[in-house]
C-alpha positions in Angstrom: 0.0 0.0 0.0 1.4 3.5 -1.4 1.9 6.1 1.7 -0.9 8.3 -0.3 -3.5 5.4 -0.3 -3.1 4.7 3.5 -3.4 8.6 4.0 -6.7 9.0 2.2 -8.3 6.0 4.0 -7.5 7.0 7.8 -8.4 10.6 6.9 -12.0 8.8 5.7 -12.3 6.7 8.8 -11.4 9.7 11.2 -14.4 11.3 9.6 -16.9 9.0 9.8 -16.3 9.0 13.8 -16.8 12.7 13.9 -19.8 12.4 12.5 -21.4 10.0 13.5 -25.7 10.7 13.6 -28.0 9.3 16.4 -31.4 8.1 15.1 -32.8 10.4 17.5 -31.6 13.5 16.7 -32.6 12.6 13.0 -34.2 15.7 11.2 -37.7 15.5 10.5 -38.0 15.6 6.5 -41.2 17.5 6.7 -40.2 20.1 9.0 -38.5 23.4 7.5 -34.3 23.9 8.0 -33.9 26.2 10.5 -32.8 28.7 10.1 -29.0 30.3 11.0 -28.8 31.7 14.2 -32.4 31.2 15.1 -33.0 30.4 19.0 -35.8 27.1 19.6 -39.8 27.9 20.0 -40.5 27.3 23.9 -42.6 24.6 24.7 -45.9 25.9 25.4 -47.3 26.6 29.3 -50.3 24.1 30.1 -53.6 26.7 30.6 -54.3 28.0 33.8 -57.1 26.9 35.9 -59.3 30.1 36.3 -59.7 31.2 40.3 -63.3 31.1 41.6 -63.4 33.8 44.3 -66.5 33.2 46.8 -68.5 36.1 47.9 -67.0 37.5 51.3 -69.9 36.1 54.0 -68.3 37.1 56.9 -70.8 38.0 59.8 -71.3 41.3 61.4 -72.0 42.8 64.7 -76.0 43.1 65.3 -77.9 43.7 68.4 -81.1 41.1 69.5 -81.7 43.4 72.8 -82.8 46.5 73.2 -79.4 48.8 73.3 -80.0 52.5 73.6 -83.2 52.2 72.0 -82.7 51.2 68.8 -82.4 47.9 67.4 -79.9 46.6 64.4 -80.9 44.9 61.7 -79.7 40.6 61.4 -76.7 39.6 61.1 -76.6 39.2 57.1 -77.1 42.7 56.3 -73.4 43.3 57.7 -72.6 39.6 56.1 -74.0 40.6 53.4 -73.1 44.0 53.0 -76.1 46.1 52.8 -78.5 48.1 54.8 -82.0 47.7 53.5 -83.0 44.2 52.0 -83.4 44.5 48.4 -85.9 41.1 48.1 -86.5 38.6 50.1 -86.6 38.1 53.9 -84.9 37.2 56.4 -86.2 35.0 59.6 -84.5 33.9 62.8 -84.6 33.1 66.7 -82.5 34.1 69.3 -81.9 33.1 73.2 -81.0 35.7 75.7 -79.9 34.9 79.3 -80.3 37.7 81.5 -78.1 38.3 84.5 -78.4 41.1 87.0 -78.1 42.1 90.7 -81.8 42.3 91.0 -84.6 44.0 89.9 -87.5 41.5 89.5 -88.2 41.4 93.3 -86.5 37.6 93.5 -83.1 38.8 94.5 -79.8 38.2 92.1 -80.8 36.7 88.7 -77.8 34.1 88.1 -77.0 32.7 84.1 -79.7 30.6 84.0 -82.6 32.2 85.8 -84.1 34.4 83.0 -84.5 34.0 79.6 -85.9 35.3 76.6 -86.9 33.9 73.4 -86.7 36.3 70.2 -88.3 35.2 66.9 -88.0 37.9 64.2 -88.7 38.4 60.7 -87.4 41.3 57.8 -89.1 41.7 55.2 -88.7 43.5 51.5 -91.5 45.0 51.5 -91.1 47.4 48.5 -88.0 49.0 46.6 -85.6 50.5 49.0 -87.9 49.7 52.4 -87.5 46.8 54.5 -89.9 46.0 57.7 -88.9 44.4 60.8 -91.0 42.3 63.0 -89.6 41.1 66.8 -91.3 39.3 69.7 -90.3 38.0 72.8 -91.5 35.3 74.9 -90.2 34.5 78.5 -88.9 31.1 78.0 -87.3 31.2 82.1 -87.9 33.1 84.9 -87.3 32.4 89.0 -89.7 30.7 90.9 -90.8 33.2 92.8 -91.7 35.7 89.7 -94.8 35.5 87.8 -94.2 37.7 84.7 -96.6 37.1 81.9 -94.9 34.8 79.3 -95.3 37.3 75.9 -92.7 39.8 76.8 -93.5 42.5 74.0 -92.5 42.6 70.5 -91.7 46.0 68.3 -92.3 46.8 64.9 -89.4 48.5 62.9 -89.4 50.8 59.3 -86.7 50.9 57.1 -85.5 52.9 54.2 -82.3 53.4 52.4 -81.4 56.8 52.0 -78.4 56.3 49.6 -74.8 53.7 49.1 -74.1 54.6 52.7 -77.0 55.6 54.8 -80.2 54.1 55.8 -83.2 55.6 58.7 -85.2 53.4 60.7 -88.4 54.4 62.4 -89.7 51.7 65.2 -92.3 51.5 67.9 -92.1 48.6 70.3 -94.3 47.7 73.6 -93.4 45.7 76.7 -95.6 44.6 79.7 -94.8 46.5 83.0 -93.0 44.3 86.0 -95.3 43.5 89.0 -97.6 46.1 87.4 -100.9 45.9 85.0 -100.2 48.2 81.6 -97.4 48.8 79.4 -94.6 50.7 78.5 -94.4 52.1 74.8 -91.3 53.1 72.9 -90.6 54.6 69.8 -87.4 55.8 68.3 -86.1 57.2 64.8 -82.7 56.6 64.0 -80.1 57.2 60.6 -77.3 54.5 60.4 -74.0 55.7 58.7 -71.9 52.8 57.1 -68.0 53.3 56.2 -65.6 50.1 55.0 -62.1 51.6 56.1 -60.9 48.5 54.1 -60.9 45.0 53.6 -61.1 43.5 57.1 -62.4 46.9 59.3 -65.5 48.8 58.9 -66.9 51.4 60.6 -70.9 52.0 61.4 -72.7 55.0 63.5 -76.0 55.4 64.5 -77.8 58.6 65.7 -81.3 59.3 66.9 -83.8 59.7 69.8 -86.0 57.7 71.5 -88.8 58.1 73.8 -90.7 55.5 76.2 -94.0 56.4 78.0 -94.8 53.9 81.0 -98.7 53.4 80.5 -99.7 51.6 84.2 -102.9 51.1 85.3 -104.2 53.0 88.8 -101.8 56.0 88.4 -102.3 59.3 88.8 -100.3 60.5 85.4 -98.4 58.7 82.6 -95.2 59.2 82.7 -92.4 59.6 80.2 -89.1 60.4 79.1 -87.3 61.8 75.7 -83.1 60.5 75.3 -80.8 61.6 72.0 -78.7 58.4 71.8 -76.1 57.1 69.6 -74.4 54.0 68.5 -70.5 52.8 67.5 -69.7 50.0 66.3 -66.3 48.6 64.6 -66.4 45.3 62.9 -63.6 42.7 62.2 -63.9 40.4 59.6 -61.8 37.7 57.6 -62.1 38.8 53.9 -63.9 36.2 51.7 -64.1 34.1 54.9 -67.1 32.8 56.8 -66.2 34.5 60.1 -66.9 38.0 61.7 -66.3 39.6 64.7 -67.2 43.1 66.3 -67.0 45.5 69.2 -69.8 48.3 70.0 -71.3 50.8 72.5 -74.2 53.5 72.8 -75.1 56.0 74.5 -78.1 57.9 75.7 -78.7 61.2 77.4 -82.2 62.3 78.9 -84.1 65.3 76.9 -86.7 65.6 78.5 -89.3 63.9 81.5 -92.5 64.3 82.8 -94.4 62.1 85.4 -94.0 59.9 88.5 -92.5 56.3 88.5 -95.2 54.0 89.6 -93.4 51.8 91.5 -92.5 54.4 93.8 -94.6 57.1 93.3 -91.2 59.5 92.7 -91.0 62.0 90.3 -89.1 60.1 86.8 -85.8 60.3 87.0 -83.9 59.1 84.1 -80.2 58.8 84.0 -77.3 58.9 81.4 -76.9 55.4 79.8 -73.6 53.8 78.2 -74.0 50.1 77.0 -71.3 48.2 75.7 -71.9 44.7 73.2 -69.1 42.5 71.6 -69.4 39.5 69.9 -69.1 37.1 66.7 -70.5 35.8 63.5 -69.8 32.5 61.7 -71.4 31.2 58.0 -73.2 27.8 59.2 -74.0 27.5 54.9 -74.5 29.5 51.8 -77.8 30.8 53.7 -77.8 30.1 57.6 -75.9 32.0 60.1 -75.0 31.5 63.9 -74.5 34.7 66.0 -73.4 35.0 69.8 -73.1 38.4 71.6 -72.3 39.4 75.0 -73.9 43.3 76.1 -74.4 45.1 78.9 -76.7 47.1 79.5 -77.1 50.1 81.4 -79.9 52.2 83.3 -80.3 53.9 86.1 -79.4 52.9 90.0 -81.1 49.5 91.5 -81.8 51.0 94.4 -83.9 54.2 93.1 -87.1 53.2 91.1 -86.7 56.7 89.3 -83.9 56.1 87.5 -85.2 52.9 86.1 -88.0 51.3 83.7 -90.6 48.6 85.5 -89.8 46.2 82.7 -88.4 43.1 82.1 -85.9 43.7 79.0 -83.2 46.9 79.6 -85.3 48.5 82.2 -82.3 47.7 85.0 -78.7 47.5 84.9 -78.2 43.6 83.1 -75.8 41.9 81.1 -77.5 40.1 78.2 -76.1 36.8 76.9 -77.4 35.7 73.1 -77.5 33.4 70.9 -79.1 33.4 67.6 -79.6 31.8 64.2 -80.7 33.6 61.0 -82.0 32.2 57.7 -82.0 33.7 54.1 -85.0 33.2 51.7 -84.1 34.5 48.4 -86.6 36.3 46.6 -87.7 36.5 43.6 -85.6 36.1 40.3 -84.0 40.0 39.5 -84.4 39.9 36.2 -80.5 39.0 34.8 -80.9 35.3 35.7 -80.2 35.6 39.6 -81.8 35.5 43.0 -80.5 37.7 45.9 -80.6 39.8 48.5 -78.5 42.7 47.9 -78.9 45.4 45.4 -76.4 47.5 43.7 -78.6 50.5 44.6 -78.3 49.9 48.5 -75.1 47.7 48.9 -72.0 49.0 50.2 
């Protein structure tokens, strides 16, 4: 073999090891060359599942007692965001232990001497005005006290006066302690909403009340005028099922006129600061468990004249309560829903 001929073969084998192909890296023969320089398409991102964001339910602060006159509305319109059902209604019970140094002539009233049974209802009654019917029923008392077992129900008006802002007119009446009659009360009242953000909102309440104490064999009929007001701050978990919130009143006498007539003293009503706190929690898409914890303040135990001969607020108490709301949905809107809440009135 000539040194040229050996030369040309081991310069062919050295090739065909540099080059060598695997059959899968082969080109496809269909696909286009590319082209010089040009970097590789990216392998395309699998599509994103979309995000379904519930509808924030948490519960708000609401007040099942009498406080300062003037009674909230349930639980869902703070849940819910709004201040005047739109459609719909809203129905519900509550149980209240009272607890108190005295005041229903049986000496201290411990947790489970006294309670009351709540059942209310709210009601769209037209566009923009919601009606509120309460009663109470004593479902405990002491041995020793023989109140009459309806305890009084009140009637309350609602109408929203724009985003923000709603006035209630109520009238309610309660049988007298250890007395034949009944005391009357009526109040008018603007509630003033403001979400500070996300988890805290704000809500104020101003108004007046009166009370006139309607008892049988008495020389006069007294009663009384107060300007009152309410706080309240809320705490929630955004789009969460739980709520909680912090609140107080107060009330200062106007005006009086009469004789208590429990002690035949001229009325003598007092300054008034109650205090409520308590929590919210979503039981289902339309059922919702409240408990709340308020004190409640009037007058001195030991002069007749600063207090009310009645069962519910008339003396210094703390109130216990537990309650449980349900939505009905109303009628279909018109865009293929059923609700509660309308643009026009929610917050």
């Amino acid at each position: 073999m000539t040194p040229r001929l050996a030369c040309v073969i081991a310069t062919c084998l050295l090739g065909a090891h540099g080059t060598t192909v695997r059959a899968d890296r082969l080109p496809d023969p269909a696909s286009p060359p590319p082209e010089s320089g040009a970097e590789p398409e990216p392998m395309p991102r699998p599509p994103m599942q979309p995000q379904v964001e519930r509808a924030s339910p948490a519960s708000g602060y609401v007040q099942t007692g009498e406080l300062i006159g003037y009674r909230e509305p349930s639980p869902m319109s703070t849940a819910q965001e709004y201040l005047v059902l739109a459609t719909g209604a809203e129905v519900g019970g509550t149980l209240r232990t009272i607890t108190a140094d005295g005041g229903v002539g049986t000496g201290r009233l411990k947790l489970t001497d006294l309670a009351l049974f709540d059942g209310h209802l709210e009601w769209a009654v037209a566009k923009h005005y919601e009606l509120d019917v309460q009663a109470s029923l004593l479902a405990k008392q002491p041995s020793g006290a023989g109140e009459d077992i309806f305890q009084g129900g009140s009637l309350t008006l609602r109408r929203a006066l724009g985003t923000w802002t709603a006035g209630a007119i109520a009238g309610s009446v309660t049988p007298l302690l250890d007395l034949g009659g009944l005391a009357y009360g009526g109040s008018l009242f603007v509630t003033h909403k403001k979400r500070l953000n996300e988890i805290v909102t704000f809500a104020l309440a101003a108004g007046a009340s009166s009370t006139i104490i309607a008892a049988t064999h008495t020389v006069d009929t007294p009663w009384f005028l107060e300007g009152a007001g309410h706080a309240a701050v809320l705490v929630r978990i955004p789009n969460g099922v739980w709520g909680g919130w912090l609140g107080a009143g107060y009330a200062l006498p106007a005006y009086h006129h009469g004789h208590d007539p429990v002690s035949g003293m001229t009325l003598d009503p007092q300054p008034r600061l109650d205090i409520d706190i308590g929590t919210g929690v979503e039981l289902s898409e339309d059922w919702y468990l409240s408990a709340d914890l308020m004190i409640l303040d009037r007058g001195d135990l030991a002069n007749p004249a600063t207090r009310l001969p009645v069962l519910d607020g008339g003396f210094d108490q703390i109130q216990i309560t537990v309650g449980v709301t349900r939505r009905i949905k109303g009628k279909d809107k018109g865009d293929g829903t059923r609700g509660i809440s309308d643009p026009l009135i929610q917050l």
